[in-house]
C-alpha positions as a printed NumPy array, in Angstrom:
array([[  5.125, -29.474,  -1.251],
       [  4.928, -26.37 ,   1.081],
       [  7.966, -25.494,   3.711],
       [  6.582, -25.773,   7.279],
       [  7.787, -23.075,   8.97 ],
       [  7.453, -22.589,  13.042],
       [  8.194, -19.114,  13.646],
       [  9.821, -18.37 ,  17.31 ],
       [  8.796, -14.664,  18.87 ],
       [  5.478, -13.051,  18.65 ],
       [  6.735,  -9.461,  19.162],
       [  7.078,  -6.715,  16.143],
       [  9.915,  -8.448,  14.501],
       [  7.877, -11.61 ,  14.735],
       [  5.001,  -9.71 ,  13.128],
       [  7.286,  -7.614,  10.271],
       [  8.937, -11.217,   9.076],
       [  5.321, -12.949,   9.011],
       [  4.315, -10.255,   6.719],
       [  6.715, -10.798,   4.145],
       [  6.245, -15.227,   3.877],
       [  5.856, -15.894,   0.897],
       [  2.462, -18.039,   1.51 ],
       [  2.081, -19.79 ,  -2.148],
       [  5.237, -21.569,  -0.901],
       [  4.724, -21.629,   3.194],
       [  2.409, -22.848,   5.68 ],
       [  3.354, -21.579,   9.206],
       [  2.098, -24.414,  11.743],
       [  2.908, -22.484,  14.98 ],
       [  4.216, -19.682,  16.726],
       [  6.488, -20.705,  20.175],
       [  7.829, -18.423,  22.779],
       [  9.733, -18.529,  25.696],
       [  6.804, -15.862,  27.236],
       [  4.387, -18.277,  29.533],
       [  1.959, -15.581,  29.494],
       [  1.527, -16.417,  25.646],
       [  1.274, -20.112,  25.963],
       [ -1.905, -21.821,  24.872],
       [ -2.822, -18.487,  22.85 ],
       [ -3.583, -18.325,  18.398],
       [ -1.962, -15.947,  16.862],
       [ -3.058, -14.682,  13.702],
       [ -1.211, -15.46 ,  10.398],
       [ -2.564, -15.179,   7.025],
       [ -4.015, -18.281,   6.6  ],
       [ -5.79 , -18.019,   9.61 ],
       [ -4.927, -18.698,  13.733],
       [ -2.472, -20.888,  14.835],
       [ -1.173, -22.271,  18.007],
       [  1.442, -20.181,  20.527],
       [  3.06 , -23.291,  22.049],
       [  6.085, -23.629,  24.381],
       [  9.584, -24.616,  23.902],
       [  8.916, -27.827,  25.461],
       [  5.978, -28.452,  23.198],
       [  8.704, -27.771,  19.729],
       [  9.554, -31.449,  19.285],
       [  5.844, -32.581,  18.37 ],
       [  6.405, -29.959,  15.286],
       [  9.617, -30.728,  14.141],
       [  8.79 , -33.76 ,  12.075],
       [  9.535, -33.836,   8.408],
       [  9.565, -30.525,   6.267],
       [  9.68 , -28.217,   9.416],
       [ 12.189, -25.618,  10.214],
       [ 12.044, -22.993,  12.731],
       [ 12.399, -19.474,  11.958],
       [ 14.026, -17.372,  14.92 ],
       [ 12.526, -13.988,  14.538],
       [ 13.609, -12.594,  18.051],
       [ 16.751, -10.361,  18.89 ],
       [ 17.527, -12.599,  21.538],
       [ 18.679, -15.156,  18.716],
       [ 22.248, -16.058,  20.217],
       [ 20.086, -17.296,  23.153],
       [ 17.827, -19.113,  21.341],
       [ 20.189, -20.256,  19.263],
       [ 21.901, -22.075,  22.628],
       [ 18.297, -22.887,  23.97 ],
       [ 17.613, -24.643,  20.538],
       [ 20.965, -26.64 ,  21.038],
       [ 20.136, -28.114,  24.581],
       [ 17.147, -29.419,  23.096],
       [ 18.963, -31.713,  20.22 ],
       [ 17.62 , -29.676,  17.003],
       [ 20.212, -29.488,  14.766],
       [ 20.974, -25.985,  13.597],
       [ 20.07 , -26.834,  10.313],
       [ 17.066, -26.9  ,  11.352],
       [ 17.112, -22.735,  12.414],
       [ 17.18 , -20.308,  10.367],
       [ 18.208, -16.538,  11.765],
       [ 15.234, -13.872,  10.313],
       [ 16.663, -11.09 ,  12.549],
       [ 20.314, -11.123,  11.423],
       [ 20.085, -11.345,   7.819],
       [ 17.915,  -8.913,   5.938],
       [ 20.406,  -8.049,   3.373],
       [ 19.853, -10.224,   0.245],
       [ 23.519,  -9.679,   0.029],
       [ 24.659, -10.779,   3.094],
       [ 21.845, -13.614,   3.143],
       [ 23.321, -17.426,   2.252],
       [ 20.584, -18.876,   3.436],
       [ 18.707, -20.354,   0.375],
       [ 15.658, -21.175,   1.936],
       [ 15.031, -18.017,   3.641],
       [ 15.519, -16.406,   0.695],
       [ 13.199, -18.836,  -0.622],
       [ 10.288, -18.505,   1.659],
       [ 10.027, -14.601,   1.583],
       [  9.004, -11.908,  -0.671],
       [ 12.172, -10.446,  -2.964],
       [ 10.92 ,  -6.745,  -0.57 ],
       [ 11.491,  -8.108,   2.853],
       [ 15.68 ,  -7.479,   1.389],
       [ 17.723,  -4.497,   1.483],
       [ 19.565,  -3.755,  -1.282],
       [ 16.927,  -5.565,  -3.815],
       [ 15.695,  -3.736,  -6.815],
       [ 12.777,  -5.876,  -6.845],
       [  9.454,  -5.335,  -5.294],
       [  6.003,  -7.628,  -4.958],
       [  3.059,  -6.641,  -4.797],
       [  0.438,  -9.453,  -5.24 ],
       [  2.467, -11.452,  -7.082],
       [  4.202,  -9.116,  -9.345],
       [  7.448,  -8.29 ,  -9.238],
       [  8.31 ,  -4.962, -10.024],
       [ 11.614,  -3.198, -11.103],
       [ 12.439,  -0.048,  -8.649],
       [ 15.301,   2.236,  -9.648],
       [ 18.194,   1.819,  -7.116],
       [ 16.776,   4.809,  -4.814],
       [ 13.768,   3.997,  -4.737],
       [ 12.572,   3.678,  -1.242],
       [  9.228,   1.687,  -1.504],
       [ 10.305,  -1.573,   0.08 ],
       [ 11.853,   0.326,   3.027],
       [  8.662,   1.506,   4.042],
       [  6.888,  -1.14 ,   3.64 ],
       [  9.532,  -2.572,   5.634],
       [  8.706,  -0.386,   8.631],
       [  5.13 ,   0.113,   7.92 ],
       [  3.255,  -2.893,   7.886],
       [  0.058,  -1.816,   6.823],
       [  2.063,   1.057,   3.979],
       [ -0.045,   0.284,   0.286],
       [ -2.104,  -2.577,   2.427],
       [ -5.218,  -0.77 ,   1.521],
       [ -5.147,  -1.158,  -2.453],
       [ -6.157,  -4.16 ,  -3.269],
       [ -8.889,  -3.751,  -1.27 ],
       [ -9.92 ,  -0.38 ,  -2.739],
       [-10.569,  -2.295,  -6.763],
       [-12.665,  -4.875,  -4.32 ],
       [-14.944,  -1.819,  -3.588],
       [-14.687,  -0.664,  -7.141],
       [-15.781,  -4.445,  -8.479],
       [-18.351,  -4.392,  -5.927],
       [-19.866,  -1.222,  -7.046],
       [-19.577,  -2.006, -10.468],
       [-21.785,  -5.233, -10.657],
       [-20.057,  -6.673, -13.498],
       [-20.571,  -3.324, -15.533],
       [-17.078,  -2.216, -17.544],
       [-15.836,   0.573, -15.857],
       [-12.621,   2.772, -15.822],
       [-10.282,   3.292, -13.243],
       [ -8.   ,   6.478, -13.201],
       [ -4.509,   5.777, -11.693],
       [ -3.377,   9.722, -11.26 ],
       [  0.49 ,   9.215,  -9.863],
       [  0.968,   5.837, -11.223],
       [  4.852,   5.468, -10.162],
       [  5.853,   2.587, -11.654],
       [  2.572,   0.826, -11.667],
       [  2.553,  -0.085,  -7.94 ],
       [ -0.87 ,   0.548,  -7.679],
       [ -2.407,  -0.085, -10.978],
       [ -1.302,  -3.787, -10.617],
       [ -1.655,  -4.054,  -6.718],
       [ -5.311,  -3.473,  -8.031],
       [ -6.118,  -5.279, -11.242],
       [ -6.191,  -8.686, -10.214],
       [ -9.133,  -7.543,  -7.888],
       [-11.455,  -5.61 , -10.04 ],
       [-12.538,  -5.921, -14.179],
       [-12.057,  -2.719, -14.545],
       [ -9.54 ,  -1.007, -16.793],
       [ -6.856,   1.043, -15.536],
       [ -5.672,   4.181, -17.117],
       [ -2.358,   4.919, -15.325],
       [ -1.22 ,   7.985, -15.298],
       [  2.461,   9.256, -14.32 ],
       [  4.672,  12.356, -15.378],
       [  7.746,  11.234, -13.929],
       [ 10.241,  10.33 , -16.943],
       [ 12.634,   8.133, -14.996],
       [  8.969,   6.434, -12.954],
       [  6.78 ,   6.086, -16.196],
       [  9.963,   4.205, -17.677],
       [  9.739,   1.666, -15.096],
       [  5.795,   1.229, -15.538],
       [  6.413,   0.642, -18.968],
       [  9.232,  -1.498, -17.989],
       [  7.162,  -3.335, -15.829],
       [  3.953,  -3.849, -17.634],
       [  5.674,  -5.72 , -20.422],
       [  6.825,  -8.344, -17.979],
       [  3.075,  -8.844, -16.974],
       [  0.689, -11.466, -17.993],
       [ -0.51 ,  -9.924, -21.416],
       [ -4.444, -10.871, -19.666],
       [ -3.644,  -7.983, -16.799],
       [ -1.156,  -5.743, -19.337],
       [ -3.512,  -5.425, -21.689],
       [ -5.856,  -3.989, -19.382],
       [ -3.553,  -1.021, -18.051],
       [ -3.431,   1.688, -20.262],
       [ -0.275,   3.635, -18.939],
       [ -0.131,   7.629, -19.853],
       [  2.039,  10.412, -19.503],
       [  0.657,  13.602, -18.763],
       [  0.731,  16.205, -15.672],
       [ -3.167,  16.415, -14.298],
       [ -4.126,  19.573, -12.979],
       [ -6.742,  22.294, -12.897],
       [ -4.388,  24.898, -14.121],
       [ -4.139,  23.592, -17.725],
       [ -1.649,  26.609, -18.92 ],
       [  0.544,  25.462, -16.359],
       [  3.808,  23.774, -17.181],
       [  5.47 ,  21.523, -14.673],
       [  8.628,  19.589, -14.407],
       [  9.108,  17.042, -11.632],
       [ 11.657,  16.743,  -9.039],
       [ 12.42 ,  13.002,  -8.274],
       [ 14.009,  11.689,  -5.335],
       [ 13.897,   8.436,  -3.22 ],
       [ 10.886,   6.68 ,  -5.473],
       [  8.521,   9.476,  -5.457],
       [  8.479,  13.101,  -7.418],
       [  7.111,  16.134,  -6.667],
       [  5.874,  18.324,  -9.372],
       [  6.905,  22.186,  -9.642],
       [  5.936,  24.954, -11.681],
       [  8.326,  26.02 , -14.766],
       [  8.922,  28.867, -17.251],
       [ 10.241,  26.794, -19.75 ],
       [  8.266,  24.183, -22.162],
       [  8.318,  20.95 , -19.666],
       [  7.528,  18.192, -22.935],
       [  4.959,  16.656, -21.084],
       [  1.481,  18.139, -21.611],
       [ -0.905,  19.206, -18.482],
       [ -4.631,  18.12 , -18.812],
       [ -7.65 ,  18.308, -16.479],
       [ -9.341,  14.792, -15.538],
       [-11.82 ,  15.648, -17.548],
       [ -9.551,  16.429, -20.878],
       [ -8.004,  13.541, -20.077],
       [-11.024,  10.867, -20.383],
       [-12.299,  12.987, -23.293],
       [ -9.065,  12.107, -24.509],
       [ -9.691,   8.608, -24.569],
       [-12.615,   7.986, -25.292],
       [-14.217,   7.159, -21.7  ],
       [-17.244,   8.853, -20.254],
       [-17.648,  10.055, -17.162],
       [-20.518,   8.139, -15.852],
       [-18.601,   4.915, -16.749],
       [-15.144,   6.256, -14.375],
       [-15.733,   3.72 , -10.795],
       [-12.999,   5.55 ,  -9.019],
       [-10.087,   8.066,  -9.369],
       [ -7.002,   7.349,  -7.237],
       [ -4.704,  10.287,  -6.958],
       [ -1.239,  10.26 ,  -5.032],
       [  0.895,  13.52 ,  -6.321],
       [  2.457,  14.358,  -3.32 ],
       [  0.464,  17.738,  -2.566],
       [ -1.55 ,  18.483,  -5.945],
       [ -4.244,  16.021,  -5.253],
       [ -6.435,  18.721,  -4.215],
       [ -5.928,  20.372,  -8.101],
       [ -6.19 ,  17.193,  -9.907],
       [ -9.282,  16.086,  -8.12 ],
       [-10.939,  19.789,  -8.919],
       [-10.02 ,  19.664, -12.653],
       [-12.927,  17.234, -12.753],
       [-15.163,  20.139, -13.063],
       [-18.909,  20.366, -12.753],
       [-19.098,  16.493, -14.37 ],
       [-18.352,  15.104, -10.072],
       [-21.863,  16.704,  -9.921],
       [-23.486,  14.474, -11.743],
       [-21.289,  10.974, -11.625],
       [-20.392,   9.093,  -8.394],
       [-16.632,   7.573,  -8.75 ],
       [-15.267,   6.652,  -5.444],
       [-12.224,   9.059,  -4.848],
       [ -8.963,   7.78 ,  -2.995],
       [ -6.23 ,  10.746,  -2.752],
       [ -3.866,  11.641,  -0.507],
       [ -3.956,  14.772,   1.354],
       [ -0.082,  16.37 ,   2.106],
       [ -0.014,  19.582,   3.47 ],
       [  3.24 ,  21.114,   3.59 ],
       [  2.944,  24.781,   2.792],
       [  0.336,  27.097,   3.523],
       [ -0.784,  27.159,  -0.336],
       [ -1.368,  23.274,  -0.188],
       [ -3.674,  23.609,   2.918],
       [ -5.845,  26.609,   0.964],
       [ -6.402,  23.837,  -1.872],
       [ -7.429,  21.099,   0.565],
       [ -9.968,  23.469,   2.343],
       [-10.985,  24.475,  -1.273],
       [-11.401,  20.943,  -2.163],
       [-13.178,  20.082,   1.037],
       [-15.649,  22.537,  -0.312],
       [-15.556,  21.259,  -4.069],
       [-16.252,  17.669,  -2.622],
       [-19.28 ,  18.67 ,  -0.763],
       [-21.031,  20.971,  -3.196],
       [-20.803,  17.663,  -5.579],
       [-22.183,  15.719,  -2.5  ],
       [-19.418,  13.768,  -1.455],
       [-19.672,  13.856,   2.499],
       [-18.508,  10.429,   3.65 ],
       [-14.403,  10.216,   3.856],
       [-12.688,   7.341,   5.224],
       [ -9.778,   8.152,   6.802],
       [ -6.07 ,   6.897,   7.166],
       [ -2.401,   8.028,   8.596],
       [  0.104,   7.88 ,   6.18 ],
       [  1.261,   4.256,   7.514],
       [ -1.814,   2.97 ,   6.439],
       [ -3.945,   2.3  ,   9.481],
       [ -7.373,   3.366,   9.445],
       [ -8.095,   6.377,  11.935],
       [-12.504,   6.379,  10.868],
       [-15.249,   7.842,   9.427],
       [-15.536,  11.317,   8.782],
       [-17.735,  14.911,   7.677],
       [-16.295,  17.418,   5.872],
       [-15.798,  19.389,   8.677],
       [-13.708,  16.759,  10.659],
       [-11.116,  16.914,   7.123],
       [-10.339,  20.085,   7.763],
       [-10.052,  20.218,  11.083],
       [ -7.302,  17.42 ,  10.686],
       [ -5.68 ,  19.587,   8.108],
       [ -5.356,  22.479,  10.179],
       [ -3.691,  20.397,  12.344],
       [ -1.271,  19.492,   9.603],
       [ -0.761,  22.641,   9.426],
       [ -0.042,  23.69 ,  12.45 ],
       [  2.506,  20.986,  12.608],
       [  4.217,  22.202,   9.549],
       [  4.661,  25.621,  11.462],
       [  6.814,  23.807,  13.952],
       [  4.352,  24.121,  17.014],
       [  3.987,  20.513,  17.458],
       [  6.006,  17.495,  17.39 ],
       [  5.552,  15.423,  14.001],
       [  2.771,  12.722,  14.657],
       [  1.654,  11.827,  11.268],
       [  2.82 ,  13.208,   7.799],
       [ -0.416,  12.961,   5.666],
       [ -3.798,  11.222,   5.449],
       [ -5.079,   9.559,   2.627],
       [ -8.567,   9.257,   2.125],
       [-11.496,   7.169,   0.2  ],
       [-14.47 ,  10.051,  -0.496],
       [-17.865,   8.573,  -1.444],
       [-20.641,   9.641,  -2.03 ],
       [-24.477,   8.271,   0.517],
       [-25.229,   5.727,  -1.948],
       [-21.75 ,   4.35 ,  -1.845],
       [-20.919,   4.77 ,   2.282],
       [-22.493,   1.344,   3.474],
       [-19.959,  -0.481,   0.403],
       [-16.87 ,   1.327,   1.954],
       [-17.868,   0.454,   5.227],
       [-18.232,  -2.795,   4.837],
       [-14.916,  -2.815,   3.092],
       [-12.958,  -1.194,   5.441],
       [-14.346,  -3.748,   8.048],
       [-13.343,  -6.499,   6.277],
       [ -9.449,  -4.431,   6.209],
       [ -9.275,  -4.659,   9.871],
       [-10.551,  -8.033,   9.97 ],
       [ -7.79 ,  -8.858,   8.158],
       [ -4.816,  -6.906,  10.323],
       [ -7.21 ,  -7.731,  13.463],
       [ -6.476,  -5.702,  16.532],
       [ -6.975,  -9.123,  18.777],
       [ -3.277, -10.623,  16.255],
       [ -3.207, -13.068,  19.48 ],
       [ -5.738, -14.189,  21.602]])
């Protein structure tokens, strides 16, 4: 049987500690507030809209398997408000307090909430899987404070599997980590995965992780170390630091070969036209990976999701330059987000690099810092109306109107 949960506040903390439930072992019934102005309002959870009652409506709720999570940093208060009401304080349970998984002895918080919504846990899920991080890695602290961080993946192999028909196709995970995205995606699409990650300490942890995997997803993720670029002679070594790595160039013989996209599906035996989309997240090469596809974008149509970084003046040549790649192999339709994950909207080529001049210009220090990157999913006509439709059902699902 499900824990009932009644969460109390509907503000940001409210919303962050809703987005970590565990919901394959919690129903929340209701939200309650001490606000009148929220009274008789749904709020959106999940599982769908439920009711914003008031304190003096609690008691109807509190019957059976019900306990009420205080998710408000007016807790003492509540905590006294709760009191004059005659629920016991076993009954409460503090989710502002206690976000330390080390500090936490409450079993049934612990219980009802994703291993990630804990500091200090080495843990992280991602639709279901849990996922061994390396003790600096800093993925559940922003997903912590950015709601909508990584929200957009699963939903990007739902485009893929809609394209696709049924048809076996490839996806290329370029900047795997430690297969974050390859599994946030492969419940969602019957498409292979061929995950991709230079990072020593990172592609450990993939490995790591995979083998703890279902053997019917596993066997499906084909993990592969290699640096992609266009600059084949180049040798790289990465620099890791706080979960992510940024490659630079070397003198000396880095061990880990550099390939082209295109070497790289030679490589294993997958052709071109059969590739549904190519994910790349390399922290500023995205732009060089992408363009070692060659001529063969011209004539095959994978959707492209990459993030664009520009930090230095050489990384916002190669994004122009790609802008300019993309369109000659008639990609013109990019779907743009910030680097939290909220969608900003449909774009032309031109629009991209207006936005990274004004990267750019940030990065020169003539503007405060608004956003740090955007990441964007580049189709081509015959795919637009797919990602549209898509990206409406994301923001029907993190709806604008959470209570109304």
């Amino acid at each position: 049987m499900k824990t009932q949960i009644v969460i109390w506040g509907t503000g940001r903390i409210a919303s962050e500690f809703e987005n970590f439930i565990d919901y394959d072992k919690t129903t929340v019934i209701a939200y309650v507030d001490n606000n009148k102005n929220m009274w008789g309002r749904m709020a959106y959870t999940k599982q769908g809209y439920v009711p914003v009652i008031s304190p003096y409506e609690l008691s109807q709720y509190m019957m059976g398997n019900v306990w009420i999570a205080v998710a408000s940093s007016y807790y003492k208060e509540i905590e006294a408000q709760l009191k004059t009401m005659n629920i016991p304080n076993s009954k409460v349970i503090d989710c502002y307090h206690t976000n330390n998984i080390k500090k936490c002895d409450n079993e049934l918080l612990k219980n009802i909430l994703k291993s990630n919504y804990f500091k200090g846990e080495k843990f992280y899920d991602i639709e279901g899987f849990q996922l061994k991080l390396s003790s600096t890695h800093r993925l559940q602290e922003y997903k912590r404070k950015c709601l909508l961080y990584n929200a957009f993946v699963p939903y990007l192999a739902q485009l893929e599997g809609a394209l696709g028909k049924g048809k076996k196709r490839w996806i290329i995970d370029i900047g795997a980590n430690v297969g974050d995205t390859s599994l946030g995606m492969i419940k969602y699409t019957s498409a292979d995965i061929l995950a991709v990650e230079p990072t020593e300490s990172h592609y450990s942890l993939m490995l790591e992780n995979l083998k703890k995997v279902d053997i019917k997803y596993s066997e499906r993720i084909r993990p592969v170390q290699a640096y992609i670029s266009d600059r084949e002679s180049s040798k790289f070594v990465s620099l890791a630091a706080n979960g992510t790595a940024v490659a630079v160039q070397s003198t000396d013989d880095a061990g880990i070969p550099t390939i082209s996209i295109k070497r790289l599906i030679d490589e294993h035996g997958i052709n071109m036209d059969d590739v549904g989309m190519i994910k790349v997240d390399t922290d500023g090469f995205d732009a060089d990976c992408i363009m070692s596809c060659g001529e063969s974008l011209k004539a095959s149509s994978p959707i492209l999701y990459y993030e664009n970084q520009v930090d230095t003046k050489e990384q916002y040549d190669k994004y122009i330059c790609l802008c300019d790649y993309l369109a000659e192999c008639d990609y013109m339709h990019y779907f743009v987000f910030d680097n939290f994950g909220n969608y900003i909207g449909c774009m032309d080529n031109e629009a991209v690099k207006d936005i990274n001049r004004y990267l750019a210009t940030i990065n020169s220090y003539w503007s405060p810092r608004t956003f740090y990157y955007i990441d964007i999913l580049c189709c081509k006509a015959d795919d637009r109306e797919a990602a549209k439709r898509i990206i409406k059902k994301y923001q029907q699902d993190y709806p604008i109107d959470r209570y109304k």
